[in-house]
C-alpha positions as CSV (number, residue, x, y, z in Angstrom):
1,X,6.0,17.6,14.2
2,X,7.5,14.4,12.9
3,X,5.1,11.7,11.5
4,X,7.5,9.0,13.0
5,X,6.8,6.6,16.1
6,X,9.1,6.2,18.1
7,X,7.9,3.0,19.3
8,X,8.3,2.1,16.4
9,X,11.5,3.4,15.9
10,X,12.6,1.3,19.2
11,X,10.9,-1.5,17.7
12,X,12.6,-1.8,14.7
13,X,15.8,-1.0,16.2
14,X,15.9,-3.7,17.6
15,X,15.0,-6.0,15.1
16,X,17.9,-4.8,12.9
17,X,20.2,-5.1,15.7
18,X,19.5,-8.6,16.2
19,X,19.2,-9.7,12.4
20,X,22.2,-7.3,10.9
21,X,24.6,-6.0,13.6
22,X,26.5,-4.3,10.6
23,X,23.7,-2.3,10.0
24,X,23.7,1.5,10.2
25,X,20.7,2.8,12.2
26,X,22.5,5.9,13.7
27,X,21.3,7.8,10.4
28,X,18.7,10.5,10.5
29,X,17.8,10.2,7.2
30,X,17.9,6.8,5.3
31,X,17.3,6.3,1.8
32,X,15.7,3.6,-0.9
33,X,19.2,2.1,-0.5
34,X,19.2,1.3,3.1
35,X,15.6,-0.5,2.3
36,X,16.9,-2.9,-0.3
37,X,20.1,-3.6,2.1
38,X,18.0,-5.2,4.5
39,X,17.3,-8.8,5.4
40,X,14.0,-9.7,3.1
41,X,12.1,-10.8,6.6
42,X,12.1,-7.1,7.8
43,X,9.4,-5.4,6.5
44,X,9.4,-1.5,6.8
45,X,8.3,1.8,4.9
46,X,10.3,4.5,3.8
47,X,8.6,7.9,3.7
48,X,10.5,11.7,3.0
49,X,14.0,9.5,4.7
50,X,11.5,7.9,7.6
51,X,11.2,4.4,8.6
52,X,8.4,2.5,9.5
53,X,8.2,-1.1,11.1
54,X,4.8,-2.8,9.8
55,X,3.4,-4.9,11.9
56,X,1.6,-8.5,10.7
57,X,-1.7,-8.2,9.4
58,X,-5.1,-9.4,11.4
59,X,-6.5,-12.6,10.1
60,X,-9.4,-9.8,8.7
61,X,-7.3,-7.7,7.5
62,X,-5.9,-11.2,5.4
63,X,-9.6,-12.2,4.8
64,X,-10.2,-8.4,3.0
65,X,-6.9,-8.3,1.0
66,X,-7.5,-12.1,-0.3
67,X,-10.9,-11.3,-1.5
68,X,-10.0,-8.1,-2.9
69,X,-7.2,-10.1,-4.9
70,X,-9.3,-12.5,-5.8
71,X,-12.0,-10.5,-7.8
72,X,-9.6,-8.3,-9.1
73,X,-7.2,-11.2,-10.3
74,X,-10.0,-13.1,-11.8
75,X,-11.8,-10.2,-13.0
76,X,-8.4,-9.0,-15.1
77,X,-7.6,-12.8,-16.3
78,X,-11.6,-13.3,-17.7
79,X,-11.0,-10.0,-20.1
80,X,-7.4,-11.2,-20.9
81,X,-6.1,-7.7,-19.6
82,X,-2.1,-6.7,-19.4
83,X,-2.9,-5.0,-16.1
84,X,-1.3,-7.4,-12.7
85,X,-2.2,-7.1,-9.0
86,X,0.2,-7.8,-6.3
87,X,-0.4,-8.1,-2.4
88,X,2.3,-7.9,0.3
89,X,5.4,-8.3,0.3
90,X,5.5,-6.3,-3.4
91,X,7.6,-3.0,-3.1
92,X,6.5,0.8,-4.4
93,X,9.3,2.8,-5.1
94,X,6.6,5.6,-5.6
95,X,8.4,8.7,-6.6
96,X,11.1,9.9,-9.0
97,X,13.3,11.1,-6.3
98,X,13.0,7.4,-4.7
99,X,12.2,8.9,-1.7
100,X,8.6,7.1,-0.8
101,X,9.2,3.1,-0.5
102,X,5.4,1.6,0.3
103,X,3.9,-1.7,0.5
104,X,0.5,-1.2,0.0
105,X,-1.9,-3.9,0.9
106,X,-3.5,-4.5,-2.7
107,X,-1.5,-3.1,-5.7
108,X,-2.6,-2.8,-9.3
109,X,-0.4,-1.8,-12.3
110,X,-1.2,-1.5,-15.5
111,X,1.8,-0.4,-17.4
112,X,3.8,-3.2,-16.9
113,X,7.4,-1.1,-18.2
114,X,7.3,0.0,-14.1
115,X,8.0,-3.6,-13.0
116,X,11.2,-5.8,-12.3
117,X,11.8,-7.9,-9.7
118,X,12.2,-5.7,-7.1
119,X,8.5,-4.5,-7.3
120,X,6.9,-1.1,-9.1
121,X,9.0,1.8,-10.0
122,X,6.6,5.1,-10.1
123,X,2.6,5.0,-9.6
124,X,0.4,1.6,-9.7
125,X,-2.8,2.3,-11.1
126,X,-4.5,1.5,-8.2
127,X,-3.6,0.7,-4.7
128,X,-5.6,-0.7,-1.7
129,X,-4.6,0.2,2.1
130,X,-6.7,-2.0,4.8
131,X,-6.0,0.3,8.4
132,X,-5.3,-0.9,11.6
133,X,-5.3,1.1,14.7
134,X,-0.8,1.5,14.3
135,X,-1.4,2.7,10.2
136,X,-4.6,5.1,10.6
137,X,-2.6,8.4,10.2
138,X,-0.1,7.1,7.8
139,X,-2.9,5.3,5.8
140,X,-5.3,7.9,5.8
141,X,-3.2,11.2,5.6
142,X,0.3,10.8,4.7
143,X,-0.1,7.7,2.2
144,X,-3.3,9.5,0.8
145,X,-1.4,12.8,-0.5
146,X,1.7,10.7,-1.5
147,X,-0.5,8.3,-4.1
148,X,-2.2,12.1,-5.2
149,X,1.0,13.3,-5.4
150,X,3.2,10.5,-7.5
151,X,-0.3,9.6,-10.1
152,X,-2.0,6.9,-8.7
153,X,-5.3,7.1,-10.2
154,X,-7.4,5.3,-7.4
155,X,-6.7,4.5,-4.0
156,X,-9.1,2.8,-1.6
157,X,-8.8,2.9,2.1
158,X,-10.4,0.1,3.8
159,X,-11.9,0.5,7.4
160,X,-12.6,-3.3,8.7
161,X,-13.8,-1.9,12.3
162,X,-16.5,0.4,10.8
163,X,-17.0,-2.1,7.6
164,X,-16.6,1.0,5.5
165,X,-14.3,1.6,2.3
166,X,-13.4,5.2,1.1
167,X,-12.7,5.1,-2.8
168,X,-10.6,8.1,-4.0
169,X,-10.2,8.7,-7.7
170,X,-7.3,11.4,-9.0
171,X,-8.1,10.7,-12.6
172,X,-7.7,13.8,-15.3
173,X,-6.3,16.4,-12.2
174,X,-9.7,16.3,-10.6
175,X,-10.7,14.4,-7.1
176,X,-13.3,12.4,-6.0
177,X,-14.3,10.5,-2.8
178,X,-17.0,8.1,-2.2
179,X,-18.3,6.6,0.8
180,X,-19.0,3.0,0.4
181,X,-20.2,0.1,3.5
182,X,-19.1,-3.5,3.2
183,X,-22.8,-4.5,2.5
184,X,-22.6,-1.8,-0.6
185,X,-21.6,-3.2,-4.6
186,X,-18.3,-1.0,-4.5
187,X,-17.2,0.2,-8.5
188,X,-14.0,0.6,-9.1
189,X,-12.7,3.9,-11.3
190,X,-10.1,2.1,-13.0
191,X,-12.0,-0.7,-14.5
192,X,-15.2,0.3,-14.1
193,X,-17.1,-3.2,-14.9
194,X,-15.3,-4.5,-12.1
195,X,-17.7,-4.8,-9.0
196,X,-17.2,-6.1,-5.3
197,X,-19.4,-7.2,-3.0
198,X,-17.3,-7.2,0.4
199,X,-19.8,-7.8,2.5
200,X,-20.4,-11.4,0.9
201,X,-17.3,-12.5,2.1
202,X,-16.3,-10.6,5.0
C-alpha cells in the first residue's frame, strides 16, 4: 500500500503547476534532484522517490519548536560546544543513496563535515518532529525507522494534543523509548545535562 496522499499529491500538483510550469510532475519516481530544482517557497519531503507537500505549522506547533531551539541553542553556546541546531527550512539528505530528503522540525548535528549550504548530508545527531493530525503516520512510523535506519542517535516525537513527548535513543545498536508529559523535566540522550521543562512554556 503506498504511504502517499493523494490529496496531497493534488495539492502539490498544483502548486508546482502554478509556480514552475516547466516542471516535470508526470514522474513516478522523483529524486534528490527534482527537490533542489524547485522554487525555495515550496516545501516538500522526499521519501523512497515520494513527495510530500508540508503544510504550515500551528502557532503551537511554532511555540514547541522555538522553545525547544532555544534551550538547546543556549544550552550548546554556555559549554562552547561544536554541535549546531537548525529549525525549518534546513534540509536532510538523510541516506547515502540520497533517497530520503526531510525537514525535520528541530535538527541537531554534531559533526559539522555533514553540513554546506544546502543543509545536512547523512544523520543529525538528533532530530525533533512536532505531529499534526496530516504528519502522524509519516512522523511516527515512516520517519521513525528511516532516522533508525540512516544513525540518528535520538529522535523525539512531539504530541502537542496529548502534551506528551516520546524520546527514542538508537545509541550503540540498542533501542530505547521513554514516555515523557509536557509537565515532566525531559533528558536528552545526546547531551545528557541538557534538561527541558516544556510545560513551563507551553
Amino acid at each position: 500500500m503506498s504511504i502517499y496522499d493523494k490529496k496531497d499529491d493534488e495539492n502539490l500538483n498544483s502548486i508546482l503547476k502554478d509556480s514552475l510550469p516547466a516542471y516535470n510532475l508526470n514522474k513516478d519516481t522523483y529524486t534528490i534532484e527534482d527537490i533542489y530544482a524547485m522554487p525555495e517557497d515550496i516545501r516538500v519531503e522526499l521519501i523512497d522517490g515520494k513527495l510530500f507537500y508540508m503544510t504550515a505549522p500551528t502557532r503551537t506547533h511554532q511555540r514547541i519548536i522555538g522553545e525547544l531551539y532555544l534551550a538547546t541553542a543556549n544550552f550548546i553556546r554556555s559549554r562552547n560546544g561544536d554541535c549546531e541546531v537548525y529549525i525549518p527550512p534546513f534540509g536532510v539528505d538523510l541516506m547515502e543513496d540520497h533517497s530520503v530528503y526531510l525537514e525535520p522540525d528541530l535538527t541537531v548535528v554534531c559533526d559539522i563535515t555533514k553540513l554546506d549550504e544546502r543543509g545536512c548530508h547523512g544523520a543529525p545527531d538528533w532530530v525533533v518532529e512536532v505531529l499534526s493530525p496530516s504528519s502522524r503516520k509519516k512522523d511516527s512510523v515512516i520517519k521513525l525507522g528511516k532516522y533508525r535506519e540512516a544513525g540518528v542517535r535520538e529522535y523525539w516525537i512531539v504530541y502537542p494534543d496529548k502534551r506528551m513527548i516520546l524520546v527514542y535513543g538508537f545509541q550503540g545498536g540498542d533501542e530505547d523509548m521513554m514516555m515523557y508529559s509536557f509537565d515532566d523535566e525531559i533528558q536528552s540522550l545526546v547531551f545528557p545535562e541538557l534538561v527541558v521543562r516544556l510545560g513551563e512554556y507551553v
